[in-house]
N, C-alpha and C positions, 0 to 999 in steps of 0.2 A: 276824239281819243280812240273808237271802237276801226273809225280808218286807219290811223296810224296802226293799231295791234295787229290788225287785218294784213296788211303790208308786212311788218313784222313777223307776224304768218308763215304769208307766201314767200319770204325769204328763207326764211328755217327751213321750208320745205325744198326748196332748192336747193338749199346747202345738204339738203339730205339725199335728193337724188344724185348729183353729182360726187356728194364724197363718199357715200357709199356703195354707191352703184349699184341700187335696188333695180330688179326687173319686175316689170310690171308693179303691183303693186304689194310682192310679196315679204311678209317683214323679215329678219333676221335677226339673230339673238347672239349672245357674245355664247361661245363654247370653254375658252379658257384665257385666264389673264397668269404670264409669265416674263418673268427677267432671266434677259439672255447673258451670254456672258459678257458681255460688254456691260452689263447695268442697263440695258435699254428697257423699257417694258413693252413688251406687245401684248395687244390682243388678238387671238385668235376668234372668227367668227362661224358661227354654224353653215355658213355657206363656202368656205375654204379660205375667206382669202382673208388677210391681217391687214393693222394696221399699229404701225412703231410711234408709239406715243413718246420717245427718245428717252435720256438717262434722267436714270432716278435718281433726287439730290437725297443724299443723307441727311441721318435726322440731327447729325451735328455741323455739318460741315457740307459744302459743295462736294460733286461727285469728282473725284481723283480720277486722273489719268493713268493706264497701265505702266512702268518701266516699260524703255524699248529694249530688246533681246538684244546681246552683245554681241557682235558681229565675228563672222569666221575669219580664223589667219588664211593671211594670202600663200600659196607653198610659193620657197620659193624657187630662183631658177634653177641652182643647183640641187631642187630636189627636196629639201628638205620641209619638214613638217613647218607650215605657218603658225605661231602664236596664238595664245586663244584668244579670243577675244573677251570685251572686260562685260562685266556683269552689268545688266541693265540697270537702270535706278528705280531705287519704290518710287510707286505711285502717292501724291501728295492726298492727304483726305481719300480715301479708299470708299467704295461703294457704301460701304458696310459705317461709313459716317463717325467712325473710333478716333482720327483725326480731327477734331472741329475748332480748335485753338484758330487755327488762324485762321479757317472759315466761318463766313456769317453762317445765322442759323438758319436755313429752307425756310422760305415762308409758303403758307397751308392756303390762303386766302383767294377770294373769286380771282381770276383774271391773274394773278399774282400778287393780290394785294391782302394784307393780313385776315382771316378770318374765325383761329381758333386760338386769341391771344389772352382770353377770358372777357373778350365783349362779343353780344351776340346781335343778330339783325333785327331789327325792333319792324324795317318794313322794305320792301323792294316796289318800286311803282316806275312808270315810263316818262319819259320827258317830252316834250312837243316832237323834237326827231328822233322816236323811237329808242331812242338808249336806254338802259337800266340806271334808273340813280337809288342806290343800295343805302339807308340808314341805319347806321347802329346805335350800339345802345349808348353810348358815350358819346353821342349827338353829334359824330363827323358823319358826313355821305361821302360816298365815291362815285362818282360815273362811269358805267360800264358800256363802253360801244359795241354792241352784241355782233355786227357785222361784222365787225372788223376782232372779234375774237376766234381763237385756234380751236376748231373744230374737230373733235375726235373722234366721235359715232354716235349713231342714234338709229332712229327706225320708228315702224307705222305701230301704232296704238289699238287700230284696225282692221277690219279687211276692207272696207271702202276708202280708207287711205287720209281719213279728214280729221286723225288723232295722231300727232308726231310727239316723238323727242327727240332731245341732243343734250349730249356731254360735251361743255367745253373744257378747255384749259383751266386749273386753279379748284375745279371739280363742280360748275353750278351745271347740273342740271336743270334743261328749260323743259315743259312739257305746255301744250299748249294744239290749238286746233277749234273743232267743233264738233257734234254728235256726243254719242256713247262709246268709252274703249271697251274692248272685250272684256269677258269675264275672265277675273287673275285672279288663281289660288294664291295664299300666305307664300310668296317665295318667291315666285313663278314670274315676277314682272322681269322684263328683259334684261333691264339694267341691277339686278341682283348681286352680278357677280363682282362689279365693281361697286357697291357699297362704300366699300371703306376709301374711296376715293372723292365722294361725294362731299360735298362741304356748305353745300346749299344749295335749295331745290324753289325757281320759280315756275310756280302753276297759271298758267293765265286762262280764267274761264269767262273771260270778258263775251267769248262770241257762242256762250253755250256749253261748252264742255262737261259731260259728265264723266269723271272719275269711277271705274270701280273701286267697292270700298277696301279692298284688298290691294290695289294697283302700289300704292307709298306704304306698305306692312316692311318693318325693318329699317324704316329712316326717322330717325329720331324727328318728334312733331316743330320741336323749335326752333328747326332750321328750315322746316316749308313755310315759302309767304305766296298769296294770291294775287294776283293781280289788283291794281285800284279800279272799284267801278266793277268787283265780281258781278258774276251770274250768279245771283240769289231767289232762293226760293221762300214763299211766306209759309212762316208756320204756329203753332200756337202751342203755350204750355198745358200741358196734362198730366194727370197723377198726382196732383200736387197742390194743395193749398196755395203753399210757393215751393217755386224748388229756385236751387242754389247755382251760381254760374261760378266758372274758375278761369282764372290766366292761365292755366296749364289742364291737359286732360290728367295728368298723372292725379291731381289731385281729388277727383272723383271718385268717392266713395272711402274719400281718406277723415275718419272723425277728426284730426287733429286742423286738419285744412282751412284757412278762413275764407267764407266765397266774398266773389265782387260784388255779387247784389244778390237778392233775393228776387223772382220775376214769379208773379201772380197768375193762378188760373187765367188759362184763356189769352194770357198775354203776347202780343204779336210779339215774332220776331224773324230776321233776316239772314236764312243759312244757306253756308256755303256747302257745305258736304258734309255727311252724317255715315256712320258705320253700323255694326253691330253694338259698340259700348257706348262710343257720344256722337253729337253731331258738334260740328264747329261752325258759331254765329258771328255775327256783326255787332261790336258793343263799342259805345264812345270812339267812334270810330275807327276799333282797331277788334281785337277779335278775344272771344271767349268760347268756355267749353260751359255745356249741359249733357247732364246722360243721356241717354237715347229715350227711355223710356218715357220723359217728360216731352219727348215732341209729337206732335199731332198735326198731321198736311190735310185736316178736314174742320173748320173750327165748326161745323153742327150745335155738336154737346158741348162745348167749351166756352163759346159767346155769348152771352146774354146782356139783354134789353130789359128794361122797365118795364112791367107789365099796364098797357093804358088802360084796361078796367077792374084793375080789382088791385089791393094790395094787400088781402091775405088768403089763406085757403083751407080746405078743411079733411083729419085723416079721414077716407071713406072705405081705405081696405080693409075686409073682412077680420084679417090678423092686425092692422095696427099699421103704420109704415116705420122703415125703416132711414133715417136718414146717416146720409154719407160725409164724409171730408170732402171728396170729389166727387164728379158723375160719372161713375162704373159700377154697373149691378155686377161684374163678373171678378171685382179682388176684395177682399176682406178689408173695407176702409169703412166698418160701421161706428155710426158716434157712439150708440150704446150696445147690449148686447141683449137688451129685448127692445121689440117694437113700439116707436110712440103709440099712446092708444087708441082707437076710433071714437074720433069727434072732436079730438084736438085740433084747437084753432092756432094756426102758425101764419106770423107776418112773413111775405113772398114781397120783394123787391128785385127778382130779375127772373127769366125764363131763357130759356135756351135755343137759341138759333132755331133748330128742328122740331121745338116743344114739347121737349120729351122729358127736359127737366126742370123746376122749382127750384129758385136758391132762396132758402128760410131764415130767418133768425131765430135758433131756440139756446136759452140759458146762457144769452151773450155769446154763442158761436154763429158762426156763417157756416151752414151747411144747405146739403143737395138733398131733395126728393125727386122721386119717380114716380111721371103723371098717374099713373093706373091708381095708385094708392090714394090720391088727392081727387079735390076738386074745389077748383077758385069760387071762393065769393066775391057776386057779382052785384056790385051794386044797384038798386031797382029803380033810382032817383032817374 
């Protein structure tokens, strides 16, 4: 599969040097998107030159054709003034789409096939020869032959040239490559200014890719799907007894929200790209959100084992210890709000990767101590 996407790739990438006609390997960005008077849309690009994406269909009806201008009287030989000529015809369904009786209605959909009918994409994944087969939610697929789709601009993700996009026809943005793209402020990614043109966005980080976390700020998340067989990274929950995962980021941090699972300290899991707010995982084989603050790419203080000689342990710190919900001396997740006292004996069933923490059982909870405060009893048998 990672050869076919590879291929797949180095296609994209050709179709970008030649239809854009990038020099060297320097990128360019769209400067303005406008309809001429014919209904055409162009885009204008930071480097001068356009490209005619042709007429825009109304949102009721096909795009009309102008009346033609009514022709001039011929004079005639003796002189006299020619007739006028007769008044062109309206144009049937007008740009502006006010006519749509007898026109069907525009379809918004990849490639031209439906995609904002109120079913949305549940997954986009590649087929043995490289094509896109698009599943929705209403459990039809379409086949899309990316090759053979109408290519309308794109450009480099970096400055060593191994991060590309492209806009096709119907609006799917493909983004795909390998390395890091540059760093992109809130706005700033290339294809910004066609936004509202976009109708689905596939990411393929099958060979590596890392996204800036800002690069997709402005495209609604529902409509981005990854590649099958992402680049994932392993990471572990933190902050959190358990914390909550969601079908949706929207719903993060929302009381009303019901999450898909609860996922326990410490517990693995498979992300694709993470932000400032969440990161986005791999769940039942399809994808889930967690805040951000619940992930950890070190599981150290997170993981624990059975401890093989002892299984309890005793307060030794001078003030008493303090035990936690989680293991972080540095946020205010104390179980009580004075210190257990010195000489308290507590049952210890797991330690921490780095050994720096105790998980306890006291008064029916599962809580963390910090070693300084403890010290294991060890059996002398």
């Amino acid at each position: 599969m990672k050869k076919i996407i590879a291929a797949l790739l180095v296609m994209c990438s050709l179709l970008l040097l030649c239809s854009c006609e990038f020099e060297s390997e320097e990128p360019r960005g769209v400067r303005m998107v406008e309809i001429n008077e014919k209904g055409e849309l162009i885009i204008i690009f930071t480097d001068g030159t356009t490209t005619n994406v042709g007429v825009v269909k109304g949102e009721k009806g096909d795009a009309g054709e102008n009346g033609a201008d009514g022709q001039d009287g011929v004079d005639g030989k003796d002189g006299k003034d020619g007739k006028d000529g007769e008044d062109g015809k309206d144009g049937v369904d007008g740009k502006d789409g006010e006519d749509g009786k007898d026109g069907a209605k525009g379809e918004q959909g990849i490639m031209g096939i439906e995609g904002r009918d109120g079913r949305s994409i549940e997954s986009i994944t590649t087929d043995a020869a490289g094509n896109l087969v698009i599943t929705y939610s209403d459990e039809k697929t379409e086949t899309v032959e990316l090759m053979g789709a109408l290519y309308l601009f794109g450009g480099f993700l970096n400055g060593e040239g191994t991060a590309a996009w492209a806009l096709y026809n119907g609006g799917l943005l493909v983004i795909g490559g390998e390395g890091e793209t540059n760093d992109y402020k809130a706005g700033d990614a290339p294809w910004t200014a066609v936004i509202p043109m976009v109708a689905a966005v596939y990411v393929d980080t099958s060979n590596g890719l890392q996204l800036d976390t800002d690069l997709l700020s402005g495209i609604d998340p529902s409509i981005i799907k990854y590649s099958s067989g992402e680049q994932t990274t392993t990471v572990w929950v933190d902050k959190a007894v358990e914390a909550p995962i969601y079908d949706s980021p929207e719903k993060i941090g929302d009381e009303n929200a019901t999450p898909l699972e609860y996922l326990k300290l410490g517990e693995t899991m498979q992300m694709v790209t993470i932000n400032d707010e969440y990161a986005t995982i791999i769940y039942n084989g399809g994808y889930a959100y967690i805040a951000e603050i619940h992930v950890r790419d070190n599981p150290d203080s997170v993981v624990f084992s059975t401890p093989s000689d002892f299984t309890q342990i005793r307060v030794t710190g001078n003030y008493g210890a303090d035990l936690r919900w989680y293991p972080d001396v540095y946020s205010d997740n104390k179980y009580t709000s004075a210190p257990i006292p010195n000489g308290t004996v507590l049952n210890c069933d797991g330690i921490s990767q780095n050994e720096w923490w105790y998980r306890v059982s006291y008064n029916g909870e599962r809580l963390y101590v910090y070693k300084s405060v403890v010290t294991p009893i060890i059996s002398q048998e």
